[in-house]
N, C-alpha and C positions, 0 to 999 in steps of 0.2 A: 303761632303761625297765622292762623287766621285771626284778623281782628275785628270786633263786632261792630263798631263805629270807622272803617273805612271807606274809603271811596268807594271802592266794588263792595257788589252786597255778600253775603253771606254764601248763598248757593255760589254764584262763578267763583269765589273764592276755594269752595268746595272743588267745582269742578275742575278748577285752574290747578288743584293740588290732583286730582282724579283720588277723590276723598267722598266715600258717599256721606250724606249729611247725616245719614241716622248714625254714623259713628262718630260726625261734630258731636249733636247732641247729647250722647248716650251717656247715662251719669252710673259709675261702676254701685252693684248694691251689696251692702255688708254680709257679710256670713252671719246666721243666724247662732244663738246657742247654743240651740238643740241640735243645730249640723255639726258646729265644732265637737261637742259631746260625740258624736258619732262618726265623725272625720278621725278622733282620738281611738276610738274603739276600734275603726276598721285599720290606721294605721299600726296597732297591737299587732291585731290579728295576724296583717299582713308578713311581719318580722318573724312567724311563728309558719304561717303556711304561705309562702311563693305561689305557692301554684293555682291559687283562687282565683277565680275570676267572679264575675258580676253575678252570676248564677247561685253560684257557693257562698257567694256573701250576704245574700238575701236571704237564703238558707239560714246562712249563718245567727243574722240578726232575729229572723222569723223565731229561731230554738232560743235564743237567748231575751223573747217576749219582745219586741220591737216590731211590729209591724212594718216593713221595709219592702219595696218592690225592687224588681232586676232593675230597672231604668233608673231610680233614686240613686242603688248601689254602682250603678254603672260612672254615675255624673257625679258621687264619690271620689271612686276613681281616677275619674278625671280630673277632676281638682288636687288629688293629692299626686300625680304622677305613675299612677301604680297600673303596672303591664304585667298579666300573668308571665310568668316564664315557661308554661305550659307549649308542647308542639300545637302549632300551629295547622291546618290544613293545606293540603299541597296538593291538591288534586289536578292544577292546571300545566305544574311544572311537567314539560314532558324530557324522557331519557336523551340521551345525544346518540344512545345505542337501536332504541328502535327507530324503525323507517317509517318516514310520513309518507302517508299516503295521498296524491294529489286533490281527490277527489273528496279530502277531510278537511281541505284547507282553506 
């Protein structure tokens, strides 16, 4: 789409797409080995216990000598597709049976 040697430069080009440049630029970087090693491990796990989340799996790796943080395990996660099936919090949803009160609103 964007071409480097056209008439318009580079940015209006960007702009003209409403394209910000750090994502022209952006060059995708490889998965490391020692992630995929562990992208394998937690996809195991996961087959085994559903219900982990990011917490439980830092846990998880920490017992199994891996030093791993929630944030690492979380962006795991991420990568691999993986959503606890765990209830979620619902603290906001309110009933349709009780009354609002004007003055909460």
């Amino acid at each position: 789409m964007i071409e480097p040697h056209g008439s318009l430069s580079q940015v209006r080009q960007c702009q003209l797409l409403n394209l910000a440049r750090s994502t022209y630029y952006y060059q995708p970087q490889l998965i490391s080995n020692a992630d995929l090693v562990l992208l394998r491990m937690m996809d195991e796990q996961y087959l085994k216990t559903l219900k982990s989340g990011s917490r439980s799996y830092a846990t998880w790796f920490q017992r199994q000598d891996i030093m791993l943080g929630r944030k690492k395990a979380s962006s795991l996660m991420k990568t691999l597709g993986i959503v606890s099936i765990a209830p979620k919090p619902r603290t906001s949803i309110s009933s349709k049976q009780h009354k609002v009160y004007l003055y909460l609103t």
